[in-house]
VOBAVEX-654419 format. One record per atom (N, C-alpha, C): x, y, z; residue in one letter. Coordinates in pm, whole numbers, padded with zeros to 5 digits, always signed. Layout:
BEGIN
XYZA...
***
This chain:
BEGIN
-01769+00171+02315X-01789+00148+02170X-01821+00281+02100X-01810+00310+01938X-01813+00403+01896X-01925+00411+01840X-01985+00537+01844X-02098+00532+01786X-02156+00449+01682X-02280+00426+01633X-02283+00372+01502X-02323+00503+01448X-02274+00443+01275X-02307+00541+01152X-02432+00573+01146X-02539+00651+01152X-02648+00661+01138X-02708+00615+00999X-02634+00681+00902X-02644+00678+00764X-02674+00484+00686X-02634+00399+00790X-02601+00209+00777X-02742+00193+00741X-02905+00237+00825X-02973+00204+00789X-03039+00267+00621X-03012+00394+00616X-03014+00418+00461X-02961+00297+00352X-02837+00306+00361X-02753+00233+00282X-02812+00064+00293X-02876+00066+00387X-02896-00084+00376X-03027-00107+00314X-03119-00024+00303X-03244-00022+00220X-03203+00011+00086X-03090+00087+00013X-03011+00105-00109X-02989-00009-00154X-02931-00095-00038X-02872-00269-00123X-03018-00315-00146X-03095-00377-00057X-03195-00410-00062X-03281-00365-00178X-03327-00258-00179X-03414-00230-00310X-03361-00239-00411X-03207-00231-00452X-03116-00301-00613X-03177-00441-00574X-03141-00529-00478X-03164-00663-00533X-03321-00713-00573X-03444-00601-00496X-03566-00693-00517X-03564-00620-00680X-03539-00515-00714X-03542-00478-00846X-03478-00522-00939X-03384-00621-00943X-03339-00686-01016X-03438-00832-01048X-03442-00888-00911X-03522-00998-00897X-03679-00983-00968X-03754-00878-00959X-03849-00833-01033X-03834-00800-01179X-03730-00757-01216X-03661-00787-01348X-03676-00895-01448X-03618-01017-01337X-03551-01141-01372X-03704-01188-01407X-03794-01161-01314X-03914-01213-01320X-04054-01200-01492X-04013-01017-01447X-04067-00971-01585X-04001-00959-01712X-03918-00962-01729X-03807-00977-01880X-03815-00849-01903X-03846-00778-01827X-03814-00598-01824X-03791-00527-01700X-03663-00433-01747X-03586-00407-01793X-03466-00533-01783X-03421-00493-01925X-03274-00595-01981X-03198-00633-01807X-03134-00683-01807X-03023-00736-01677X-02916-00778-01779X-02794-00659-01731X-02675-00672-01748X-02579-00723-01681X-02494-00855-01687X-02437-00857-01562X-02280-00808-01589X-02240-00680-01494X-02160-00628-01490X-01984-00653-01416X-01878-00599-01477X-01768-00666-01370X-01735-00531-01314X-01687-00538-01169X-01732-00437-01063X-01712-00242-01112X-01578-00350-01196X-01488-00146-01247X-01520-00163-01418X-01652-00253-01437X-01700-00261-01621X-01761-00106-01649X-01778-00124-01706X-01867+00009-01821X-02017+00013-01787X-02080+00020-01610X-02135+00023-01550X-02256+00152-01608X-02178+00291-01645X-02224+00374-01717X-02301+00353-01824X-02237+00294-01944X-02257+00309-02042X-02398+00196-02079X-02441+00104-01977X-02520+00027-01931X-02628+00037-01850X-02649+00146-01752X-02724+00212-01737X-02776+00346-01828X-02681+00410-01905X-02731+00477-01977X-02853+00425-02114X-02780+00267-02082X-02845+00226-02290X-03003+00148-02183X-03040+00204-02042X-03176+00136-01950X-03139-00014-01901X-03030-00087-01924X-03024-00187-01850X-03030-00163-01663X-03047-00279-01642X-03049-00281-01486X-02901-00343-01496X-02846-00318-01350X-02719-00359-01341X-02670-00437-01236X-02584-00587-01281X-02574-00671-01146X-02448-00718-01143X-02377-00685-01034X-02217-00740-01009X-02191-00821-00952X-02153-00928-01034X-02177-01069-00952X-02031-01048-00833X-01940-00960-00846X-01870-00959-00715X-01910-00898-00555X-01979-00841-00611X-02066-00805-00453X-02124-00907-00412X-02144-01013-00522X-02215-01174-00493X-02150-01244-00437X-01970-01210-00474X-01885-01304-00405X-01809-01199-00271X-01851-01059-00270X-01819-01036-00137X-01894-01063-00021X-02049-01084-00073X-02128-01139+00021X-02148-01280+00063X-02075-01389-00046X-02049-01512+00006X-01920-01506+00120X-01804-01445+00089X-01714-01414+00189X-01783-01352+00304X-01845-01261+00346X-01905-01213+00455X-01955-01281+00564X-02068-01337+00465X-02159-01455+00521X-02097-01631+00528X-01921-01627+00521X-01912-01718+00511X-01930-01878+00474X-02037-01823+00339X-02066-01948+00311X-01950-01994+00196X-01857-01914+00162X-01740-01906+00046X-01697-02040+00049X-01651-02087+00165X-01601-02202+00157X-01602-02328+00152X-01766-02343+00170X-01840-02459+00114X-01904-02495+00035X-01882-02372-00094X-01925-02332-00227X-01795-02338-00297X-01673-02322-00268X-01592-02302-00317X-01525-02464-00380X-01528-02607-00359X-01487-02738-00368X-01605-02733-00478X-01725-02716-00501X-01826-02760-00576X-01698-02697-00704X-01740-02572-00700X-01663-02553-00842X-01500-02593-00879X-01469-02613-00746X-01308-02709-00790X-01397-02825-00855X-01463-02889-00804X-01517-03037-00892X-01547-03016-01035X-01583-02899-01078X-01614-02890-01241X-01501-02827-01330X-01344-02857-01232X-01243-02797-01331X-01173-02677-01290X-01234-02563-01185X-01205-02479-01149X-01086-02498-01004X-00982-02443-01055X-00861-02450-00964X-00871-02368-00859X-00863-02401-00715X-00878-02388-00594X-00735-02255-00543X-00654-02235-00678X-00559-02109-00650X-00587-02001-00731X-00779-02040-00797X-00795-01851-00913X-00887-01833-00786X-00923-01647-00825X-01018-01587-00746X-01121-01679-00701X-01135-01656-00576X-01244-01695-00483X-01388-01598-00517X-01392-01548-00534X-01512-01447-00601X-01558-01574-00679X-01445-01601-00769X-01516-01644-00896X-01611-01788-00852X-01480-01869-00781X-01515-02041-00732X-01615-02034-00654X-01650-01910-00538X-01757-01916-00485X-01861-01852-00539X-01860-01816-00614X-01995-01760-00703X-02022-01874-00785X-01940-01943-00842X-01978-02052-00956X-02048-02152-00869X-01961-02218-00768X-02022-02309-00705X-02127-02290-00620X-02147-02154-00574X-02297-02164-00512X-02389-02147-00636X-02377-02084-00757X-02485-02132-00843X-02479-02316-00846X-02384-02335-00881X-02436-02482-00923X-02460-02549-00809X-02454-02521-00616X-02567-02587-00527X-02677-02512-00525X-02722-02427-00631X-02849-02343-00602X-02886-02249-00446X-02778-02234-00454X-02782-02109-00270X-02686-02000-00334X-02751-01911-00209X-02723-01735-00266X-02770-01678-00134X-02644-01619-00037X-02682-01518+00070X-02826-01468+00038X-02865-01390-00089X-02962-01306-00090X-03115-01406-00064X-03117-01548-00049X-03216-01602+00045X-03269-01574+00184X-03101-01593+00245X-03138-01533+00368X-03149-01354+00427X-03093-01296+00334X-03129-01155+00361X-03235-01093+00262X-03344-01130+00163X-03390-01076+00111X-03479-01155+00097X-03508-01326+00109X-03620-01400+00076X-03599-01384-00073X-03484-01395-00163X-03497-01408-00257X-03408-01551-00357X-03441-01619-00396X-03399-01729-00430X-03286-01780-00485X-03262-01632-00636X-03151-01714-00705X-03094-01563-00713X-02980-01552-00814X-02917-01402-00855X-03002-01400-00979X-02984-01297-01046X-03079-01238-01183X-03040-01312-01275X-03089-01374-01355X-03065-01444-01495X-03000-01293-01595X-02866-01320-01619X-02866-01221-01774X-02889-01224-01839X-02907-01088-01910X-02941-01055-02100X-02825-01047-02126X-02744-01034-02116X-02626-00979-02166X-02433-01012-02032X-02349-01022-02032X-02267-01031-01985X-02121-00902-02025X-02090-00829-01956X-01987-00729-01958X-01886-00705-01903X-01783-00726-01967X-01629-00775-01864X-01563-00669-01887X-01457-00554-01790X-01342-00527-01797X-01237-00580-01763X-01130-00630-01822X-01015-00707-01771X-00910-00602-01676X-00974-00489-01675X-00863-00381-01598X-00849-00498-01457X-00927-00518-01370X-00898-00614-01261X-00796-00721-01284X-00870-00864-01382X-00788-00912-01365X-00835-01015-01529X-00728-01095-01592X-00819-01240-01644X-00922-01310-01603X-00935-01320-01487X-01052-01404-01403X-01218-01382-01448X-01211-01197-01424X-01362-01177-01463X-01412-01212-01586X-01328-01218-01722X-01356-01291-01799X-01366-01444-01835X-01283-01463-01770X-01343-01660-01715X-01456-01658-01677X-01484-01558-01541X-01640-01618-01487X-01781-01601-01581X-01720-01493-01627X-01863-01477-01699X-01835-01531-01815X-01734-01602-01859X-01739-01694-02008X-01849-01800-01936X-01792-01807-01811X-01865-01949-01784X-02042-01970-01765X-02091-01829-01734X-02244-01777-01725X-02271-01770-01856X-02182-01715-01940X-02269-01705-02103X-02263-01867-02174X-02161-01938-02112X-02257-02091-02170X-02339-02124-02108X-02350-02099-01976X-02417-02164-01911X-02585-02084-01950X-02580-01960-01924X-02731-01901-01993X-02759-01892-02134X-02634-01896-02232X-02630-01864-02360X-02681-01754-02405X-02580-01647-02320X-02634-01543-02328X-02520-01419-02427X-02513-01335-02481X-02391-01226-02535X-02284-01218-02439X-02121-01239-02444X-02051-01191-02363X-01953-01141-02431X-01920-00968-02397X-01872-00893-02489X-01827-00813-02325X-01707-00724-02363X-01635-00637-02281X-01493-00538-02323X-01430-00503-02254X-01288-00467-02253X-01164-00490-02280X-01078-00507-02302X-00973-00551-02261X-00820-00477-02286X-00788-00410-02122X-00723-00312-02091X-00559-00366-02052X-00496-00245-02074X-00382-00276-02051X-00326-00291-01885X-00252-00372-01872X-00185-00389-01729X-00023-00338-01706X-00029-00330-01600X+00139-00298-01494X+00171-00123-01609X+00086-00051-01609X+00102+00077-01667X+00173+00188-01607X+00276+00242-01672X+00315+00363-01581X+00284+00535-01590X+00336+00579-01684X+00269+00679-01803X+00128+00644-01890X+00027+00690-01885X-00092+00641-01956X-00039+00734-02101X-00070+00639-02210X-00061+00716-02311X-00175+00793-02406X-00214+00840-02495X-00325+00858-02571X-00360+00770-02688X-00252+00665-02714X-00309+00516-02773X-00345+00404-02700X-00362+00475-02582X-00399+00361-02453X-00540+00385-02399X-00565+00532-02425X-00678+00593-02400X-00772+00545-02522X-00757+00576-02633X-00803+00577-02704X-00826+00481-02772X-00801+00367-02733X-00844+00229-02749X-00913+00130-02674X-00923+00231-02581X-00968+00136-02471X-01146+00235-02444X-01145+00358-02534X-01269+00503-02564X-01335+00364-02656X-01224+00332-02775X-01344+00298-02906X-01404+00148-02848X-01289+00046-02767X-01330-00082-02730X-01510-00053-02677X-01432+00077-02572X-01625+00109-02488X-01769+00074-02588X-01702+00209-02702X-01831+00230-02763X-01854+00157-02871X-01771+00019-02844X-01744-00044-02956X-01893-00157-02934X-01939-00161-02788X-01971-00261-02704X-02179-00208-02771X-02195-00079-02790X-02324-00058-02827X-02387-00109-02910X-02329-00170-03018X-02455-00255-03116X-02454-00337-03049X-02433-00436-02981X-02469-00566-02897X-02562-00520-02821X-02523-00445-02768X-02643-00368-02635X-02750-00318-02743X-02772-00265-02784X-02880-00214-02907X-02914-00352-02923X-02906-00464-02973X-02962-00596-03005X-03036-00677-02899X-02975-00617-02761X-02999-00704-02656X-03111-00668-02546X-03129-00502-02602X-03209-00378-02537X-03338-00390-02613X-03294-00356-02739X-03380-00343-02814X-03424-00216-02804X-03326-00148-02743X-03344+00031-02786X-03227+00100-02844X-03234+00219-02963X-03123+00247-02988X-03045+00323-02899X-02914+00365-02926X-02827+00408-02822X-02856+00573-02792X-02901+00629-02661X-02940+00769-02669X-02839+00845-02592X-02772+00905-02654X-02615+00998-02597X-02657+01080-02476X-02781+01128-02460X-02793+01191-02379X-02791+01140-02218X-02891+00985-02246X-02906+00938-02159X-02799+00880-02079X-02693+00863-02214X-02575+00804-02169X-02487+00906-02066X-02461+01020-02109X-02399+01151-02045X-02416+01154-01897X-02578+01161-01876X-02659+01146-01741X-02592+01070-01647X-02571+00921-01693X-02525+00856-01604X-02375+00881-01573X-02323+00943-01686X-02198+00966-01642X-02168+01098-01540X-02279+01134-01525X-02253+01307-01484X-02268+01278-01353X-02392+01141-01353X-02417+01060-01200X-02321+00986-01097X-02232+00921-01214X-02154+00844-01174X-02050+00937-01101X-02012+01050-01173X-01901+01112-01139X-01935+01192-01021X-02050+01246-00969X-02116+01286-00826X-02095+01185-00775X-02119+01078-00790X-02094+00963-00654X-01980+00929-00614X-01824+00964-00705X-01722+00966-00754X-01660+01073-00611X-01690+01203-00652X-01663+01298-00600X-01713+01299-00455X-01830+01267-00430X-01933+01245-00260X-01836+01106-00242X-01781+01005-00275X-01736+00901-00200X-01584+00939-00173X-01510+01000-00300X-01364+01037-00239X-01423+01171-00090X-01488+01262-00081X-01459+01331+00008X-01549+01261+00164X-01609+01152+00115X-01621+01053+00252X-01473+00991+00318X-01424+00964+00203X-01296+00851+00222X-01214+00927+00277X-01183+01063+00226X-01106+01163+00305X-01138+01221+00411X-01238+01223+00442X-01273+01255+00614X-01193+01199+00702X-01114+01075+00702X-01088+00973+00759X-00933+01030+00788X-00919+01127+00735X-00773+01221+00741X-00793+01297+00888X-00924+01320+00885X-00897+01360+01077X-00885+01304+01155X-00812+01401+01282X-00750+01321+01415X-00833+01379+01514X-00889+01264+01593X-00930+01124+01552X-00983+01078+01410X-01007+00953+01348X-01127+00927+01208X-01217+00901+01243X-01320+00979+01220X-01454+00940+01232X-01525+00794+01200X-01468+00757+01087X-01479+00596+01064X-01366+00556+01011X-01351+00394+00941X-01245+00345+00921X-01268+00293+00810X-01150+00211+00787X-01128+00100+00611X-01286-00003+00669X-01313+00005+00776X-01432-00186+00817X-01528-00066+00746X-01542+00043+00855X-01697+00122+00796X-01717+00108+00681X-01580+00168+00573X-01618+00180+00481X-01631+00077+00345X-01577-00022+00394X-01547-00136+00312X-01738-00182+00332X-01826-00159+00380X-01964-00168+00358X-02030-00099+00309X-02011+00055+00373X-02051+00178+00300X-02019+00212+00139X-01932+00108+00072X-01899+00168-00056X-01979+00071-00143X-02084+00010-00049X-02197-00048-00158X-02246-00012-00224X-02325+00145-00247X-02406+00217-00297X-02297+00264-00444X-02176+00293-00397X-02078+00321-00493X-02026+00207-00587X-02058+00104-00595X-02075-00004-00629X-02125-00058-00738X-02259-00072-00683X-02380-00148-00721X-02485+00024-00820X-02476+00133-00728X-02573+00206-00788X-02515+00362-00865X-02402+00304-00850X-02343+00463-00900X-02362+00424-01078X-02393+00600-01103X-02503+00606-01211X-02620+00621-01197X-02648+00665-01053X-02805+00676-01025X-02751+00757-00924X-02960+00858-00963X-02961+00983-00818X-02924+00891-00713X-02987+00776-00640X-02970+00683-00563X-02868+00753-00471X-02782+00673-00539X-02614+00693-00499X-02570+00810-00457X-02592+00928-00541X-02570+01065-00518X-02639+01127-00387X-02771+01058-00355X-02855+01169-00291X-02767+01061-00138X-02742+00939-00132X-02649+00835-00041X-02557+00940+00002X-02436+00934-00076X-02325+00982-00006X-02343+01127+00028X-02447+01176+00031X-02435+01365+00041X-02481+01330+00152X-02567+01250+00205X-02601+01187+00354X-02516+01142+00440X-02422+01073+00388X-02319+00984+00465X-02210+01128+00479X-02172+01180+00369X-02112+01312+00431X-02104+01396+00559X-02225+01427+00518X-02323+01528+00626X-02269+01446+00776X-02261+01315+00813X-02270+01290+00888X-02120+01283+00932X-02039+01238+00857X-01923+01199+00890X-01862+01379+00949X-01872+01473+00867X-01903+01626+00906X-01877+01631+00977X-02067+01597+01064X-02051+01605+01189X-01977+01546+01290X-01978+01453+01241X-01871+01350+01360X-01777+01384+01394X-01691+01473+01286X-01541+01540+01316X-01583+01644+01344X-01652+01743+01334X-01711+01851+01413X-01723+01818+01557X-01759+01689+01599X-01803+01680+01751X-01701+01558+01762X-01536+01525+01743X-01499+01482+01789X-01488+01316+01811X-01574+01272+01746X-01638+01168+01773X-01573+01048+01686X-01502+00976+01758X-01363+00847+01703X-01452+00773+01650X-01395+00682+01537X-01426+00549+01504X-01382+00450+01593X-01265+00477+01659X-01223+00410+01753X-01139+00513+01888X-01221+00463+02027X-01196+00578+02113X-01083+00585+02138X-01016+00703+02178X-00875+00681+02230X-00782+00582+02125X-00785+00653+02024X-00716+00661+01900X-00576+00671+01950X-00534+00598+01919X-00315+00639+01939X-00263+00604+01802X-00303+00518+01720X-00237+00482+01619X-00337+00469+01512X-00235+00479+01372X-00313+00495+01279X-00280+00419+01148X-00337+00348+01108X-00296+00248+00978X-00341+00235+00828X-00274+00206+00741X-00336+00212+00597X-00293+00040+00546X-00476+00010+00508X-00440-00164+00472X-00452-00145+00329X-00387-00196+00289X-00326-00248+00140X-00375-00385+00107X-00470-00377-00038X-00492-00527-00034X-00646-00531-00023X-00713-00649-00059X-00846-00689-00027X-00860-00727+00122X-00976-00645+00107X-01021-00702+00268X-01041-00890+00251X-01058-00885+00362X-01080-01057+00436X-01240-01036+00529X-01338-01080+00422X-01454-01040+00407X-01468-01137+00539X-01453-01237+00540X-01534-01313+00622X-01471-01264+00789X-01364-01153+00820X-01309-01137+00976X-01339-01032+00999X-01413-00937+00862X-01420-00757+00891X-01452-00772+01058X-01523-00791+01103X-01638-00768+01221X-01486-00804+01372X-01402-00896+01326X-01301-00964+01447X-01169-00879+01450X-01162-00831+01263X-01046-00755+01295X-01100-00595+01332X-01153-00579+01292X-01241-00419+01364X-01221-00381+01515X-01310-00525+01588X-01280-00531+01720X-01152-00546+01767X-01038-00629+01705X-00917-00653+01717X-00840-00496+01757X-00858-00439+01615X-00763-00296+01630X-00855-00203+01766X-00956-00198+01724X-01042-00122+01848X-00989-00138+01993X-00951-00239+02041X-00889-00305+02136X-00774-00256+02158X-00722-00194+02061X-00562-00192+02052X-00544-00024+02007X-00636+00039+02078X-00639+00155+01998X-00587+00190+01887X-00602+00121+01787X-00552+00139+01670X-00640+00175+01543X-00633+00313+01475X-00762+00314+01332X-00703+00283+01202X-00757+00202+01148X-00699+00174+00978X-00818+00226+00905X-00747+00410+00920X-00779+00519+00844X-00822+00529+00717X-00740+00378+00631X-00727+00434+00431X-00665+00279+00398X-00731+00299+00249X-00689+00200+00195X-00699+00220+00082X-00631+00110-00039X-00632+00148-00158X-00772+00073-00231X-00819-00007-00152X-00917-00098-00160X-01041+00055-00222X-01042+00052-00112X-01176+00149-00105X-01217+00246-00217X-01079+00289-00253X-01046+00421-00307X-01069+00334-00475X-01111+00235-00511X-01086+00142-00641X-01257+00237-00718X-01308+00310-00615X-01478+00306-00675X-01435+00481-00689X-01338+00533-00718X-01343+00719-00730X-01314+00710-00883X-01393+00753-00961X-01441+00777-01075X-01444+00928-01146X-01358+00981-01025X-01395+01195-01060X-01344+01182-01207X-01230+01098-01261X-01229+01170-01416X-01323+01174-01506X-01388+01077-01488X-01555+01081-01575X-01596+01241-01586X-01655+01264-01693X-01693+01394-01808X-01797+01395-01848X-01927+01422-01851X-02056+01403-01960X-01985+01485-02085X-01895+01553-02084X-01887+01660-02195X-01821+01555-02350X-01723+01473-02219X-01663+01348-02305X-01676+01211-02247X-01762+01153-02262X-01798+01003-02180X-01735+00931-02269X-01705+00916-02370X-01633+00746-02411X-01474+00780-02335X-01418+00859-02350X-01293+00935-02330X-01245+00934-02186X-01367+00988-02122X-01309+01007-01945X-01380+00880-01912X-01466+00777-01963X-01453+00682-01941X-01368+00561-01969X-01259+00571-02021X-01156+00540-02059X-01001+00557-01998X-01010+00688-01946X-00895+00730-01840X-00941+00680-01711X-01112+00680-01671X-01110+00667-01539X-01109+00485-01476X-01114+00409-01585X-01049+00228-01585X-00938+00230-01635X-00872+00336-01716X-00726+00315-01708X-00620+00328-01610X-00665+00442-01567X-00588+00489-01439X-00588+00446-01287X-00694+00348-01290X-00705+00238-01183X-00561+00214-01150X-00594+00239-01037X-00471+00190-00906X-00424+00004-00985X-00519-00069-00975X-00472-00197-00969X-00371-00260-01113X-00418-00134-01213X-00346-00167-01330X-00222-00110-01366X-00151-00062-01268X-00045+00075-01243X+00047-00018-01213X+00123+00041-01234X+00333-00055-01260X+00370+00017-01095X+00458-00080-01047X+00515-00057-00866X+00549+00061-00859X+00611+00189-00969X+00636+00308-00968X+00537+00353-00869X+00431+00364-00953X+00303+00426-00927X+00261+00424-00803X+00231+00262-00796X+00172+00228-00701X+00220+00299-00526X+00388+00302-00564X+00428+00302-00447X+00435+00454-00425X+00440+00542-00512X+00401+00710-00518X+00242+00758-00479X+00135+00632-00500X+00025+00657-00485X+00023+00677-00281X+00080+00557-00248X+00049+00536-00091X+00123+00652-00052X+00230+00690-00081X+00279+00797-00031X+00207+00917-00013X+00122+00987-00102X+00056+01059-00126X-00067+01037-00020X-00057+00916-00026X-00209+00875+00096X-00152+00879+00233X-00042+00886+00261X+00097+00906+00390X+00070+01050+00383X+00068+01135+00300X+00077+01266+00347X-00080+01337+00372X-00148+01228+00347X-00323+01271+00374X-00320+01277+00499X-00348+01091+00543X-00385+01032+00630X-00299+01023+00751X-00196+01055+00720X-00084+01091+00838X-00081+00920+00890X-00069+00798+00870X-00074+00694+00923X+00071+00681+00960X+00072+00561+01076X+00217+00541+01154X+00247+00419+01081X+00166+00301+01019X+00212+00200+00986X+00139+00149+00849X+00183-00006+00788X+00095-00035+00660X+00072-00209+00712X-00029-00226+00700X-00047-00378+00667X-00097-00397+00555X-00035-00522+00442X-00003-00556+00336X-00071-00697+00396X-00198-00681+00241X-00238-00825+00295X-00291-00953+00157X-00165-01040+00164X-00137-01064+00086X-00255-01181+00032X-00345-01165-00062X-00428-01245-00078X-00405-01421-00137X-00421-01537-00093X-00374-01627-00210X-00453-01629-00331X-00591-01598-00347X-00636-01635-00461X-00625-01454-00527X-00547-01388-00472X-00607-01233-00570X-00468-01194-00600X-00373-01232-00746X-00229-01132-00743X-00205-01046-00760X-00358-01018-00826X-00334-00888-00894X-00397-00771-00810X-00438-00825-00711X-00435-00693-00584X-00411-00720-00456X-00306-00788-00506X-00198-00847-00386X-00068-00697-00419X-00009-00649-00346X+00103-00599-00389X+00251-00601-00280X+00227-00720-00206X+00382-00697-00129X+00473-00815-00164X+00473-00870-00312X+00551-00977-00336X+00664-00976-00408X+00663-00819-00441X+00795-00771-00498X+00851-00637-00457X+00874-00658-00320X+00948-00572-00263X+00930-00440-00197X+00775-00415-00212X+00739-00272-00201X+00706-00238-00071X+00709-00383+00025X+00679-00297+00162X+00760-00238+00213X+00869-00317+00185X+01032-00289+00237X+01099-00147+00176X+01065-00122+00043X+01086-00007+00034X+01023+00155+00058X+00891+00116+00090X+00788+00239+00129X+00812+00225+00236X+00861+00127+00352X+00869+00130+00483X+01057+00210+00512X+01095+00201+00454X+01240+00294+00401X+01202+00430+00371X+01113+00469+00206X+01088+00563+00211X+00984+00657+00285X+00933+00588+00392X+00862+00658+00441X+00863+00703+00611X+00984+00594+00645X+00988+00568+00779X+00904+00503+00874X+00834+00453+00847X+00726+00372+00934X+00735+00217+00921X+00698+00165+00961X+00697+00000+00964X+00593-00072+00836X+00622-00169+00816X+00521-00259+00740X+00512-00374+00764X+00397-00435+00770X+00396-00582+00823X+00294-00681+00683X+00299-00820+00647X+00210-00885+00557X+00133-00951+00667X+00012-01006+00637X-00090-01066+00670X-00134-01154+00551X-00108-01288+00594X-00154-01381+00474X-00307-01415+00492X-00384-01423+00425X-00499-01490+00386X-00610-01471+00261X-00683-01404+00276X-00756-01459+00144X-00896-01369+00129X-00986-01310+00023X-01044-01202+00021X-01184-01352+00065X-01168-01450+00039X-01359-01517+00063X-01323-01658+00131X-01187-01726+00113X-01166-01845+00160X-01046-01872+00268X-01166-01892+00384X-01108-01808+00545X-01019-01964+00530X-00989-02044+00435X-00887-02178+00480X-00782-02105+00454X-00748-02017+00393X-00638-01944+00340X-00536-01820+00481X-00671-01856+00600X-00692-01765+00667X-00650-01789+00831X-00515-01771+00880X-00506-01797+01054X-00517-01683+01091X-00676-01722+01185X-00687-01593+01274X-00553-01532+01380X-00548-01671+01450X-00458-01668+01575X-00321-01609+01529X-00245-01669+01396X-00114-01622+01344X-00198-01462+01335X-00204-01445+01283X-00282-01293+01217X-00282-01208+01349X-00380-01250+01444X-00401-01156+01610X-00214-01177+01630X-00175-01260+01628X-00002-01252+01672X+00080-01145+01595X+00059-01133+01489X+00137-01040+01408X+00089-00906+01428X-00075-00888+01417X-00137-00764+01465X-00116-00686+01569X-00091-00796+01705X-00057-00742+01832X+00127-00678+01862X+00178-00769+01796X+00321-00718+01813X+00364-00657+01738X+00288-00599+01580X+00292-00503+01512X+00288-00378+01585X+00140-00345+01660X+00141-00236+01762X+00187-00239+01843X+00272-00312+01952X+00364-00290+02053X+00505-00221+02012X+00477-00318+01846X+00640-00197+01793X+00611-00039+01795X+00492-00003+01710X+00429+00088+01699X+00402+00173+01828X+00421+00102+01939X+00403+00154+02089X+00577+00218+02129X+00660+00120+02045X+00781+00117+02099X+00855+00287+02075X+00765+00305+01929X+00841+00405+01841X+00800+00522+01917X
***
């Protein structure tokens, strides 16, 4: 087995102290609780002193902990269709059975009551459903974004509408804070955000050495802090740690998976509830899945304190997930000439389309332009019914025997 990360127990006291500080929040009616959508205006929300809570880390931790799927029928019963995001159905429906992972890992009861609700639609329509559905339900402000999709060329009326939408969002927050808006403070977080930006892309790129020191599983946990706390020293003083280490690891050689022969880039949302089976799976198979586009969704380097409405505006525009197949398929390439990978698994989510990407043709043609193979994997980012292990280990295994063949 490969070492463990040293850096896991840091990062896991990082999650931990966001949630009791929120929960202490919720308790004292100070500081405000914003609830945020994962790639929202996270910045501009910590800058105006809110605390900040993403109810999708809520639904990656119902997928994890597998409780997704017996949360997920409650909210089909109140109207919610069993083919939108699973994030959403299992976040709704474990509020309305009153359960929340963070019981059993924190002794803490419920998620934070909001002051306020903040949507970017760069992801998808959905995040604005869910939290329409929290602001009746708390009767609380729900105000956000709303960005353009399937983009190829970003323009400067694309930028610049999506700069004023941002700062369009501050008198609400001023009403809801009850402090006025302080530019400086705002800058800060952006200057923060964009260190955690910069420390998480040159983690993610470590993973370019042969052997990788860690993989898409490591890091699909490790990008909590980038998450939940970016905009804070927190985060910054995190990944200069997790660095340091990964460093070393390729300094001394030291695999994510031993006796490395092959190397892979997954496309697509992870499948929260198998990280731990498919990890062991490829490990088995000497195989590392080096990179992903997943991961890479939290690099934020265009952010600016010099210009924060502005480079906060390019850096949710230019999101991978809102990019036209041009792009997209020029992006992996570029991650082909990093990561040097032999193959791609494409994994096609049912409840996620919009970060699904092998349904119009693109494996078949990056597997052309690039020479390597591509394979899909059907299932689902929280609802493992969506999900055959056994088909999945079948496709996985004779994926790499081809991969053996070549």
């Amino acid at each position: 087995m490969a070492t463990e990360i040293q850096a896991t127990k840091t990062m896991r006291k990082i999650m931990a102290d966001h949630f009791f500080e929120l929960d202490r929040a919720a308790k004292d009616g100070r500081p405000r609780i914003a609830w945020c959508t994962s790639v929202g205006p996270a910045e501009l929300l910590r800058g105006m002193g809110f605390l900040v809570y993403f109810p999708e880390n809520h639904g990656a931790m119902l997928g994890a902990t597998r409780m997704a799927a017996s949360c997920i029928p409650r909210a089909n019963s109140v109207g919610y269709s069993p083919d939108i995001c699973s994030y959403l159905t299992s976040d709704i429906g474990a509020y309305l059975m009153r359960t929340t992972p963070l019981q059993k890992a924190y002794q803490i009861e419920a998620v934070p009551r909001p002051d306020v609700l903040v949507f970017n639609t760069n992801q998808c329509r959905d995040v604005k459903d869910w939290f329409a559905w929290y602001a009746r339900e708390f009767k609380v402000p729900l105000i956000g974004v709303h960005s353009y999709h399937n983009i190829g060329e970003i323009t400067d009326f694309e930028l610049r509408d999506i700069a004023k939408q941002i700062e369009g969002l501050i008198p609400t927050l001023e009403e809801v804070s009850g402090e006025k808006f302080d530019v400086d403070r705002f800058r800060d977080a952006v200057r923060l955000s964009r260190e955690t930006s910069q420390l998480w892309r040159a983690c993610l790129e470590a993973a370019a050495a042969i052997p990788s020191p860690w993989s898409f599983f490591d890091a699909t946990i490790h990008m909590g802090p980038a998450v939940v706390a970016r905009g804070t020293q927190e985060a910054v003083d995190y990944y200069r740690i997790l660095l340091a280490e990964l460093q070393q690891r390729i300094q001394n050689q030291v695999a994510a998976v031993e006796g490395e022969r092959h190397r892979l880039y997954w496309e697509g949302m992870p499948i929260w509830g198998k990280l731990r089976s498919l990890s062991e799976l490829f490990a088995s198979l000497k195989t590392s899945v080096v990179a992903s586009t997943y991961c890479n969704s939290w690099i934020f380097d265009q952010l600016d304190p010099a210009e924060p409405f502005e480079s906060m505006a390019r850096a949710y525009t230019e999101l991978f997930i809102v990019r036209d197949e041009a792009y997209k398929e020029r992006y992996i390439e570029n991650c082909h000439d990093l990561f040097r990978f032999d193959g791609i698994i494409f994994h096609d989510a049912k409840t996620c389309p919009n970060n699904t990407n092998n349904r119009y043709g693109m494996p078949a043609r990056l597997a052309k332009k690039l020479g390597i193979p591509a394979i899909t994997i059907n299932g689902d980012l929280s609802d493992l019914r969506c999900y055959s292990e056994e088909q999945a280990r079948t496709q996985i295994e004779a994926f790499i025997e081809q991969l053996e063949g070549r």
